[in-house]
LOGUMAR-736241 format. One record per residue (C-alpha): x, y, z; residue in three letters; residue number from 1. Coordinates in Angstrom, 1 decimal, m for minus. Layout:
<nodes>
   east  north     up kolti kolfi
      X      Y      Z   ALA   NUM
...
</nodes>
This chain:
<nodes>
   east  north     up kolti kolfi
  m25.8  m21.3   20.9   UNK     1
  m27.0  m18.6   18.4   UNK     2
  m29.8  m19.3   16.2   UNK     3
  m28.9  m18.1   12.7   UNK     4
  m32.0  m17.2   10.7   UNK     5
  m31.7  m19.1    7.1   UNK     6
  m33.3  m15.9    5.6   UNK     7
  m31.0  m13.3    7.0   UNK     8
  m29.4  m11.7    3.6   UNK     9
  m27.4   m8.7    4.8   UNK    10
  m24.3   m9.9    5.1   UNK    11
  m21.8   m8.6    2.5   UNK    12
  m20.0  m12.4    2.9   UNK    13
  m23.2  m14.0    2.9   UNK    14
  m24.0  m12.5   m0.6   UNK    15
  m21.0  m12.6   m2.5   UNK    16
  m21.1  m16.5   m1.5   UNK    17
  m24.9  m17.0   m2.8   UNK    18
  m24.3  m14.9   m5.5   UNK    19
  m21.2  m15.7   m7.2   UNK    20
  m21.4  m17.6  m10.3   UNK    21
  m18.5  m19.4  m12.4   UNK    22
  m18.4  m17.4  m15.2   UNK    23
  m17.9  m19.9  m18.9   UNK    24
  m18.9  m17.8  m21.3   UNK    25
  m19.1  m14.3  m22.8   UNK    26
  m16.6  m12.2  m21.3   UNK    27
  m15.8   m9.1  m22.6   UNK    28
  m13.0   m8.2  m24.7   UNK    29
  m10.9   m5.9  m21.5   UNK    30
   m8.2   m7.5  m20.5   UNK    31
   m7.2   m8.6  m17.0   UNK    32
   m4.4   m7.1  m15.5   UNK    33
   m1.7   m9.1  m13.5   UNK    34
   m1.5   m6.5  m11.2   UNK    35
   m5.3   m7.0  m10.5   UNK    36
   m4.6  m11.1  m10.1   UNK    37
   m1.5  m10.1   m7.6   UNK    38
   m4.2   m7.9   m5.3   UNK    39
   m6.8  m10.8   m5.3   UNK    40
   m3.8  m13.3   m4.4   UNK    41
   m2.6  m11.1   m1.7   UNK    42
   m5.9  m11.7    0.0   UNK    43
   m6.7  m15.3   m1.5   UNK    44
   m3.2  m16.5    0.2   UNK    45
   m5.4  m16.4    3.6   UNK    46
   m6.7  m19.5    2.8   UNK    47
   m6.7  m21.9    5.6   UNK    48
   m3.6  m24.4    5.2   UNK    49
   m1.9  m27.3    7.7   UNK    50
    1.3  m26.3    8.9   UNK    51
    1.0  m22.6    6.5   UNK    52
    2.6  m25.3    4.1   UNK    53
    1.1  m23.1    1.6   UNK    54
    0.8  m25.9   m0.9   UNK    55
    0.4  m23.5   m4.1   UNK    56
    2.2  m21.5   m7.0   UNK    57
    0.6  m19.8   m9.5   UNK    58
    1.4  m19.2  m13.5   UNK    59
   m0.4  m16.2  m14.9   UNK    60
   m1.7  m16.5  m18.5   UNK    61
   m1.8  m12.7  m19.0   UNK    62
   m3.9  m11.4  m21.8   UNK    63
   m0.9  m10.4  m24.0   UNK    64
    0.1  m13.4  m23.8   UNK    65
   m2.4  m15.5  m24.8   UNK    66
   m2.2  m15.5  m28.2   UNK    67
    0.7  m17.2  m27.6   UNK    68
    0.2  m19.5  m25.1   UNK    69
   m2.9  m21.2  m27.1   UNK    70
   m0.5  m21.2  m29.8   UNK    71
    1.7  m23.7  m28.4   UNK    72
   m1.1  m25.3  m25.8   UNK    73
   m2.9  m26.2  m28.9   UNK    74
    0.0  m28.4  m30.3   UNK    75
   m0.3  m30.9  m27.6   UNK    76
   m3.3  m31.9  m28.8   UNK    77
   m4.2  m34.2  m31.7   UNK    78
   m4.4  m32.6  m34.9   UNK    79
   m8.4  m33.2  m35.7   UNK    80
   m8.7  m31.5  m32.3   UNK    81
   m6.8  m28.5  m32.0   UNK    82
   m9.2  m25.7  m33.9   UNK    83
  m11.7  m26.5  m31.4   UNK    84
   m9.3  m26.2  m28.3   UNK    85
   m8.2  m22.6  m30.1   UNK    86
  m11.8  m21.6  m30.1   UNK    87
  m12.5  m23.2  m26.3   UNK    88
   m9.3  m21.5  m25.5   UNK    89
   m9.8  m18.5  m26.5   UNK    90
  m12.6  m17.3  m24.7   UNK    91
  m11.3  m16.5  m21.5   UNK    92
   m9.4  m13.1  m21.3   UNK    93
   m6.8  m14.6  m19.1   UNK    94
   m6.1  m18.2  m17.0   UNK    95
   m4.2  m18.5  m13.6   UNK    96
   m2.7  m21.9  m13.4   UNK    97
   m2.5  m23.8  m10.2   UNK    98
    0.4  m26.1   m9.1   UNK    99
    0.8  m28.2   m5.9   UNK   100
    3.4  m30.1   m4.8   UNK   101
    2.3  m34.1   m4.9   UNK   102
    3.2  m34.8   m1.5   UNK   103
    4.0  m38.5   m1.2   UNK   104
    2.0  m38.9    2.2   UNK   105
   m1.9  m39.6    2.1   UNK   106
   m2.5  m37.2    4.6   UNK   107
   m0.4  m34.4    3.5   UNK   108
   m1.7  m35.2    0.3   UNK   109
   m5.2  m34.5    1.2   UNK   110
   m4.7  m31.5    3.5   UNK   111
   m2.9  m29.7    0.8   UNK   112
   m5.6  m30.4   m1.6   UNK   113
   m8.3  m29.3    0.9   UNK   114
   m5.9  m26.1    1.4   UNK   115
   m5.9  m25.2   m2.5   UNK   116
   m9.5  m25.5   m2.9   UNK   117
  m10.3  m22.9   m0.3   UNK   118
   m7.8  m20.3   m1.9   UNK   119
   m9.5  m20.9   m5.1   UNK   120
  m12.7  m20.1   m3.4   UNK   121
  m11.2  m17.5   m1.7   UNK   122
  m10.5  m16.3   m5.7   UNK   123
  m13.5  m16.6   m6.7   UNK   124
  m15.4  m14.3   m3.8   UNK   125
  m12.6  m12.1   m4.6   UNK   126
  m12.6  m11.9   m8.2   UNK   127
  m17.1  m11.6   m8.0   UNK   128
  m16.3   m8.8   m6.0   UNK   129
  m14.1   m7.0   m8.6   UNK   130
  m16.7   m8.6  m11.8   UNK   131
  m14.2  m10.7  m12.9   UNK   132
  m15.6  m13.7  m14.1   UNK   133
  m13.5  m17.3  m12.5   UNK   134
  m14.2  m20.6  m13.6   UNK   135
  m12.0  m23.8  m12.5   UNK   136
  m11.4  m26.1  m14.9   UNK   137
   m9.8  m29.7  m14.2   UNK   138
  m10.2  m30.9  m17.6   UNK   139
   m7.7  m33.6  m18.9   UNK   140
   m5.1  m31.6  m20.3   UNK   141
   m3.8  m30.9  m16.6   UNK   142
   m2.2  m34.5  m17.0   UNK   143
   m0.9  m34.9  m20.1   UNK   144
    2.9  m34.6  m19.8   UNK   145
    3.0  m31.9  m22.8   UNK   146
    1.2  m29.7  m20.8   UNK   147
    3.1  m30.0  m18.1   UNK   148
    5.9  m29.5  m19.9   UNK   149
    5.2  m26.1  m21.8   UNK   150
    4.3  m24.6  m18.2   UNK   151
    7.7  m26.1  m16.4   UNK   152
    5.9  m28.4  m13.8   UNK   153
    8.3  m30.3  m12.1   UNK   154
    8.5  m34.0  m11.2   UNK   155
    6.9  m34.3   m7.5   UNK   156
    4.0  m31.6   m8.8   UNK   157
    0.5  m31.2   m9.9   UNK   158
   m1.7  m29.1  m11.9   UNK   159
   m4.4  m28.6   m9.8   UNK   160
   m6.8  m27.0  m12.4   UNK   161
   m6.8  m23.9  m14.9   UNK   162
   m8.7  m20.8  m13.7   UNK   163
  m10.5  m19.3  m16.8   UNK   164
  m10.8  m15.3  m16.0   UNK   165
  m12.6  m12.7  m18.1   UNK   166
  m14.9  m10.0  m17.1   UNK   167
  m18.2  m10.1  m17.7   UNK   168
  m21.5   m8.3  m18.3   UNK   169
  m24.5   m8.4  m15.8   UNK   170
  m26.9   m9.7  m18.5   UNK   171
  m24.3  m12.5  m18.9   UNK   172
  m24.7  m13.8  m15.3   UNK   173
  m26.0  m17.5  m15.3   UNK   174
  m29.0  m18.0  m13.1   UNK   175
  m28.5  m19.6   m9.7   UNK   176
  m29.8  m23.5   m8.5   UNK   177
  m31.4  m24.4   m5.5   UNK   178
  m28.8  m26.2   m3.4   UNK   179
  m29.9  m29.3   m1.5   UNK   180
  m30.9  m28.1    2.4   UNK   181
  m27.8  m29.5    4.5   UNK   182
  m30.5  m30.5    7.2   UNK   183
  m31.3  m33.3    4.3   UNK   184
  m27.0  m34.6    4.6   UNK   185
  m27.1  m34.3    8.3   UNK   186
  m26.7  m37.1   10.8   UNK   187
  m25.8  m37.0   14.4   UNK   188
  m23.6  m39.3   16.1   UNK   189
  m26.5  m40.7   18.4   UNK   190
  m28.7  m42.1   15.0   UNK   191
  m25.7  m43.8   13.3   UNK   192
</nodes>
């Protein structure tokens, strides 16, 4: 078996996946193109998924229409709170919308949710490359029924988060953590 060395950094793959950061905050004011979104989809699609189910459909946010969409997103929200969903809102430059279908079998279920998690991260290492800022947010408007409603999700389907997009400025790049050594998570069969 190949020994890889823990230090080796020369990998274009192996940086954009230590590198990339989910971008929150201060994105610049360009906005993001749907024909941009469409080339990192065409790529992001590759994602492994059981059966190519392809348990995913997108709604694109564009930056035109924004405005708009906070406009009405807002309103499903109580009253007290809706200036400071405006504000929250209106940071990103863009958001991508994730549905699945609810599949009514556990293990369905599950793959398909394991499926859309790797073409978001397939997004995100796409959208780093291209300085495009991604964060994926699962907050708990993704439920509420008025949500759901404004963006036509059917019975039988599921938001599966919002993707916040923006470009953003070097400076603006949040420092990276330490992640925990997997050697630390790791048990073999033999000392269970």
């Amino acid at each position: 078996m190949t020994q890889i060395n823990e230090q080796t950094t020369d990998s274009p793959l192996l940086k954009v996946i230590r590198e990339r950061r989910s971008i929150k905050a201060n994105y610049t004011d360009d906005p993001v193109a749907e024909s941009l979104i469409m080339n990192i989809l065409d790529d992001a699609v590759w994602a492994p998924n059981h059966g190519l189910r392809e348990p995913w459909r997108f709604i694109f946010v564009s930056s035109e229409e924004k405005e708009n969409f906070i406009g009405k997103l807002v309103q499903t929200f109580p009253k007290e709170m809706q200036e400071n969903r405006r504000q929250y809102f209106n940071q990103p430059a863009a958001f991508l919308i994730i549905v699945i279908p609810e599949d009514p079998r556990h293990k369905q279920r599950e793959e398909d949710f394991g499926a859309v998690s790797c073409l978001i991260q397939n997004i995100q290492l796409l959208a780093w490359e291209k300085k495009l800022g991604v964060v994926w947010k699962t907050n708990p408007h993704i439920v509420d029924p008025k949500v759901r409603s404004l963006l036509g999700v059917k019975p039988g389907e599921k938001i599966i988060g919002f993707l916040h997009l923006g470009f953003f400025q070097e400076e603006s790049i949040p420092q990276g953590r330490t992640r925990t050594n997997p050697r630390e998570k790791l048990t073999r069969f033999q000392d269970i």
